[in-house]
C-alpha positions in Angstrom: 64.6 57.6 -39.1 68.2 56.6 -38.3 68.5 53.0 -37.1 70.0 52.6 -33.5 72.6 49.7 -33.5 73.6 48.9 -29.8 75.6 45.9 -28.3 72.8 43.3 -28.4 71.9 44.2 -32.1 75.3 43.7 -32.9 76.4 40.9 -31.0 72.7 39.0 -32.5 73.3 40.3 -35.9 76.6 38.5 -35.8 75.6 35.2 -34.5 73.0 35.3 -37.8 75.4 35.9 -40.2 77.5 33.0 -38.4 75.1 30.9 -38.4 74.2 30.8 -41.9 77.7 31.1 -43.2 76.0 32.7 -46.4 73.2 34.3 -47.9 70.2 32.1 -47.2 68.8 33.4 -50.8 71.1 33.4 -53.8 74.1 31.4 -51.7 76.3 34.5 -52.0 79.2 33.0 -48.5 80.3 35.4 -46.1 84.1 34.8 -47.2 86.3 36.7 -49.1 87.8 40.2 -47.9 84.9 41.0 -46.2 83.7 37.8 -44.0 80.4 37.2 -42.7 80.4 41.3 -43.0 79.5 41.0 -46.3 76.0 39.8 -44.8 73.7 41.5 -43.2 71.4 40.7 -40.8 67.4 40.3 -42.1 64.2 40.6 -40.1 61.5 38.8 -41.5 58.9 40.7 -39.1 60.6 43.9 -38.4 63.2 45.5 -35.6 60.6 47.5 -34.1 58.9 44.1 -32.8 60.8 43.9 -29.7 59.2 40.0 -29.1 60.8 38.9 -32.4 64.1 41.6 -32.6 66.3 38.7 -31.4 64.6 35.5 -32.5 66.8 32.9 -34.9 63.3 31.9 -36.3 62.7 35.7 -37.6 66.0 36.4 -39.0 68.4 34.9 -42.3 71.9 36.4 -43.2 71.2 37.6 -46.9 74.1 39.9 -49.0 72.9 43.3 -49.4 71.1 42.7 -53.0 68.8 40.0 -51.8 68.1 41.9 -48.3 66.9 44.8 -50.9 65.6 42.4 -52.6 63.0 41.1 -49.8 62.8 43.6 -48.0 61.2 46.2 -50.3 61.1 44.7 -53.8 59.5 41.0 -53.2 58.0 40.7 -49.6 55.7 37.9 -50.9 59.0 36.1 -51.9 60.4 36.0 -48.6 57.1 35.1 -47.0 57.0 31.8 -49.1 60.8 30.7 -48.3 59.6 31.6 -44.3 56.9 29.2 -44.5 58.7 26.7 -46.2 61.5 27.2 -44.0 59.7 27.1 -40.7 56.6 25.3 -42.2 53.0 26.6 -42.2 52.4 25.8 -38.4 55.6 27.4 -37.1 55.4 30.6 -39.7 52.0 31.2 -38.0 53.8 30.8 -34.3 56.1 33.8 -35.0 53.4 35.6 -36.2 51.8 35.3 -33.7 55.2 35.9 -31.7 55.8 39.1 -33.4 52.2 40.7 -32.0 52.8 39.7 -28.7 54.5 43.0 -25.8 57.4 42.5 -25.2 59.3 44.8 -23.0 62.5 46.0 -23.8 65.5 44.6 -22.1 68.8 45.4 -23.6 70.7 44.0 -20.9 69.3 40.3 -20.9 68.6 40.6 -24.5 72.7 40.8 -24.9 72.9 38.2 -22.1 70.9 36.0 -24.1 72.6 36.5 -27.1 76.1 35.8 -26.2 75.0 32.9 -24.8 73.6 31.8 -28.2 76.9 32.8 -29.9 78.7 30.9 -27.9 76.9 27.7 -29.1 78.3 28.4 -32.5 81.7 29.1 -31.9 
């Protein structure tokens, strides 16, 4: 399945990798040639969760070894640094998060987002 990247994916997938400045698992920064490009954008509970696609609480920047890393090789890994990040209570809350409908709403969800981005800037 091809993954659909449009202007709120972007612009949130950005304000991640700005936010962390580096990868949130081996410390690899975003510098160099590349900048925060050389991050990418992780979902703890997947894209397809429309409730948790653009929550900071659901997402680290990690380089593209550790993102293969957790996202395929060692899920259980990046469940324990969740919960220790976000502690047991607030790991449970974005669970819970991430089951709840959410309709889709590209146009707010970008809204939103720039609006968060600007915080950081």
């Amino acid at each position: 399945m091809k993954i659909v990247i449009d202007k709120a994916d972007a612009l949130f997938s950005k304000y991640i990798r700005l936010r962390d400045k580096r990868c949130v698992r081996c410390g690899r920064p975003g510098d160099g040639k590349e900048g925060i490009n050389s991050l990418q954008n992780s979902h703890y509970f997947g894209r397809r969760s429309e409730s948790t696609r653009f929550d900071p609480e659901n997402c680290d920047a990690l380089c593209m070894g550790c993102h293969q890393r957790w996202g395929s090789e060692d899920k259980e890994a990046y469940r324990d640094f969740k919960i220790k990040q976000l502690g047991e209570d607030g790991f449970k809350k974005l669970r819970m998060r991430s089951e709840m409908y959410c309709k889709k709403d590209r146009k707010l969800a970008y809204l939103v987002v720039k609006k968060m981005l600007d915080t950081i800037k």
